[in-house]
LOVEX-543626 format. One record per residue (C-alpha): residue in one letter; x, y, z. Coordinates in steps of 0.2 Angstrom, whole numbers. Each point is the difference from the previous one (the first is absolute). Last residue first. Example, Ala and Ser with C-alpha at 12.3 -4.5 7.8 and 13.67 -1.06 7.14 Angstrom:
<rs>
+------+-------+-------+-------+
| keba |     u |     v |     w |
+------+-------+-------+-------+
|    S |    68 |    -5 |    36 |
|    A |    -6 |   -17 |     3 |
+------+-------+-------+-------+
</rs>
This chain:
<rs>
+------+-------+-------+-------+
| keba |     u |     v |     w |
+------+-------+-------+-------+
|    X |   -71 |    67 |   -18 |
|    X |    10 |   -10 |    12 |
|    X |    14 |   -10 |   -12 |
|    X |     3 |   -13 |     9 |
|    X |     2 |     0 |    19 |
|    X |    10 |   -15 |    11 |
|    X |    11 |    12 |     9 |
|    X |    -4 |     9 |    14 |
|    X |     0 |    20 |    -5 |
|    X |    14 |    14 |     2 |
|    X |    14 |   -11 |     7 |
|    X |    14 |     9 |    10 |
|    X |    16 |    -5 |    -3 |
|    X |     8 |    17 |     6 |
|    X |     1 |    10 |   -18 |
|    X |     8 |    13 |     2 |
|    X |    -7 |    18 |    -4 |
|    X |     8 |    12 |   -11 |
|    X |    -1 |    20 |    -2 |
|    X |     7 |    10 |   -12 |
|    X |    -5 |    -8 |   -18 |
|    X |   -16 |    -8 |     5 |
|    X |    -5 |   -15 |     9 |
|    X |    14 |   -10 |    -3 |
|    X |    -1 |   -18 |     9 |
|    X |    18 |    -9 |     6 |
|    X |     6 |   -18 |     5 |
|    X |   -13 |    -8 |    -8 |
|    X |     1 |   -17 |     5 |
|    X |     0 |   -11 |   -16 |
|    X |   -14 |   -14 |    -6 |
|    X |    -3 |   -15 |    10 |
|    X |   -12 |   -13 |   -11 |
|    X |     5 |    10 |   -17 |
|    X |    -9 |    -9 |   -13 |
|    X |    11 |     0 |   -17 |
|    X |    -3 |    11 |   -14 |
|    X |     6 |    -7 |   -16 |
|    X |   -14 |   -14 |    -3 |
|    X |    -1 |    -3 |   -17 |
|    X |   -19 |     1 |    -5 |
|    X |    -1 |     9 |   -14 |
|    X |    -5 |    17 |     7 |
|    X |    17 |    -5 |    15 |
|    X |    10 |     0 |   -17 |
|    X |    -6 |    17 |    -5 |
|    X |    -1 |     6 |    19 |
|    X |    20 |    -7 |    -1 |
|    X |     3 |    11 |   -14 |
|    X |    -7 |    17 |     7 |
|    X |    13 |    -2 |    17 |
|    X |    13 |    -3 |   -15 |
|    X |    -2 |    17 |    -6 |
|    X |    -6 |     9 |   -13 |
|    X |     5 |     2 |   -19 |
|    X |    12 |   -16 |     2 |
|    X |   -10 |   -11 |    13 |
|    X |   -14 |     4 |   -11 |
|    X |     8 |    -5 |   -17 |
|    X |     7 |   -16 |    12 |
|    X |   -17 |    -6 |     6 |
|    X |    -7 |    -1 |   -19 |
|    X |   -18 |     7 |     1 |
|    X |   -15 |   -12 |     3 |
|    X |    -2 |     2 |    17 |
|    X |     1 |    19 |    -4 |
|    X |   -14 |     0 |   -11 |
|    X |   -13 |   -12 |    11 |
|    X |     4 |    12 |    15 |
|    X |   -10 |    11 |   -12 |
|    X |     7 |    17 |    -9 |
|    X |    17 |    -3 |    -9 |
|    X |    -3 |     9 |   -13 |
|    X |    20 |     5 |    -1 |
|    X |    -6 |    19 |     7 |
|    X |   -12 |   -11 |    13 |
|    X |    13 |    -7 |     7 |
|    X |     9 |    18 |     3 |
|    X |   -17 |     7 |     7 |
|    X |     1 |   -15 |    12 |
|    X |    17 |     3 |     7 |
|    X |    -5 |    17 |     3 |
|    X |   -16 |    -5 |     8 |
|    X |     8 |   -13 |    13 |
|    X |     2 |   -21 |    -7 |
|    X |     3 |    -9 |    17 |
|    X |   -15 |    -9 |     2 |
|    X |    -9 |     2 |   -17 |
|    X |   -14 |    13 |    -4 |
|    X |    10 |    13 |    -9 |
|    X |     1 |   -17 |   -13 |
|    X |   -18 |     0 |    -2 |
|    X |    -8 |   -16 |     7 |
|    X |   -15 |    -8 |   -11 |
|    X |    13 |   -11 |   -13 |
|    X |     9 |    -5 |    16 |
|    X |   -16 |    -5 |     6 |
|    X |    -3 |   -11 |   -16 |
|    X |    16 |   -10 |    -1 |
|    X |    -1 |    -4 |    20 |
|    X |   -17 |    -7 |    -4 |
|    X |     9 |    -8 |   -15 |
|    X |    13 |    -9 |     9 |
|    X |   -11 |    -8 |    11 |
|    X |    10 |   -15 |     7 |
|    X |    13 |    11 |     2 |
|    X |   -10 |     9 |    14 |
|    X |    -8 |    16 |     3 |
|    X |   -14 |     3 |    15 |
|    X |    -9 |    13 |     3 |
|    X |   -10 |     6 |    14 |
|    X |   -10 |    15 |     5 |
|    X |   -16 |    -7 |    -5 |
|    X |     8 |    -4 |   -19 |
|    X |   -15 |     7 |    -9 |
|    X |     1 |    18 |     9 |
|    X |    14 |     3 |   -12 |
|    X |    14 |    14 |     5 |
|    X |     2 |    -7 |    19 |
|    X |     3 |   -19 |    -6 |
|    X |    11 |     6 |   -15 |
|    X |    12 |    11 |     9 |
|    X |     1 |   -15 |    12 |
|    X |     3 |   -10 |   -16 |
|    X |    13 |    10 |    -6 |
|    X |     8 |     1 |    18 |
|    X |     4 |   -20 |    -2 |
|    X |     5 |     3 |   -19 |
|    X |    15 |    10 |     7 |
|    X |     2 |   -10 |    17 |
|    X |     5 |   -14 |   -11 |
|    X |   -12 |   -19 |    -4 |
|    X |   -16 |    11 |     3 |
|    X |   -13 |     4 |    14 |
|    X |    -9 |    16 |     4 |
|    X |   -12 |     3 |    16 |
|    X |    -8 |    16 |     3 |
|    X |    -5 |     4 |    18 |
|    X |   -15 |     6 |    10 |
|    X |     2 |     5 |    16 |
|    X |   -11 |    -5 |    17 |
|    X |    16 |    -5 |     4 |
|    X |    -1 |   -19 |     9 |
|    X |   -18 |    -4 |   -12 |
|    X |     8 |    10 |   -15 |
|    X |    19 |    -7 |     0 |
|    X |    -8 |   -19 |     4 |
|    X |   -13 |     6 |   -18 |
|    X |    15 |     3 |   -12 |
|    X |     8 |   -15 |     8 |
|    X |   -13 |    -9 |    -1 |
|    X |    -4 |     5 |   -20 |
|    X |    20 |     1 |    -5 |
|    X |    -1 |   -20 |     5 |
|    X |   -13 |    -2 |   -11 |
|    X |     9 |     9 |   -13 |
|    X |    15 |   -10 |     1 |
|    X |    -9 |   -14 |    -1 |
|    X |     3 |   -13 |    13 |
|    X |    12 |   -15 |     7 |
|    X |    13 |    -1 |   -13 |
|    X |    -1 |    18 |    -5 |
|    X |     3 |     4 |    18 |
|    X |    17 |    -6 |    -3 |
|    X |    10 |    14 |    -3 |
|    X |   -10 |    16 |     6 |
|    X |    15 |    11 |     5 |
|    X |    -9 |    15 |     8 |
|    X |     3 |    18 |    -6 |
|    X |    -6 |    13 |    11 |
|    X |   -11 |    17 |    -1 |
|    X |    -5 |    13 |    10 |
|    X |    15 |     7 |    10 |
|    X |    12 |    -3 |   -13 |
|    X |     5 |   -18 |    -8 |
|    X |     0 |    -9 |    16 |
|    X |     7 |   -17 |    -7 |
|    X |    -6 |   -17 |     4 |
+------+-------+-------+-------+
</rs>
């Protein structure tokens, strides 16, 4: 499991596939978060955090999927067909700058840059770029991080600084809170 930010988590689902669907799973844990929070979450799973966020952006954008979505490789043209619905400014990681540039190449959908050559964008724009590319076709890049680094300073602003002291803002176990 890996506290992403103060809403949202990645949770290593290997094996759950053996014992339920994805989405069913999604569903209890979507409704545990509700009955323990009274808040109501967006669940999104995929083979790489990239296409796991795609279908949490997919499961709040379209009321069909209940607030859960599930891609898998056994459904390649599900995943096929979001990507063909996301546009690019829409991708975790891609900002607006980085999005106007795509879109300059008519790269516009997540579909598009999936399909683009990961070296031509690793060359024009950075290898960060190229790993969401491979993550879109499901090469997994982007591994949990269980126990990521202390911080060891915050900025607030560009004269004053706070230290950050270990203190948790929120329990964990939270996803995406909307």
């Amino acid at each position: 499991m890996e506290q992403y930010s103060i809403d949202e988590m990645f949770l290593d689902l290997t094996g759950v596939e053996h014992c339920m669907e994805l989405e069913d799973f999604g569903r209890q844990l979507r409704q545990h978060v509700y009955d323990c929070t009274r808040l109501t979450i967006g669940v999104g799973a995929g083979p790489t955090k990239t296409l796991a966020k795609s279908a949490q952006w997919a499961s709040k954008e379209w009321k069909q999927f209940c607030g859960v979505l599930a891609l898998t490789r056994g459904n390649p043209q599900r995943t096929r067909k979001l990507l063909s619905l996301q546009p690019v400014e829409e991708i975790w990681g891609v900002g607006n700058r980085i999005a106007r540039r795509l879109n300059v190449l008519g790269i516009k959908t997540a579909l598009d840059l999936a399909l683009t050559n990961p070296t031509f964008i690793r060359k024009n724009f950075s290898v960060v770029l190229e790993r969401t590319v491979r993550e879109l076709n499901g090469e997994s890049c982007l591994s949990l991080e269980e126990a990521p680094p202390t911080k060891q300073q915050i900025v607030c602003s560009r004269s004053f600084w706070c230290e950050d002291h270990g203190v948790r803002v929120a329990p964990p176990g939270y996803l995406s809170a909307r």
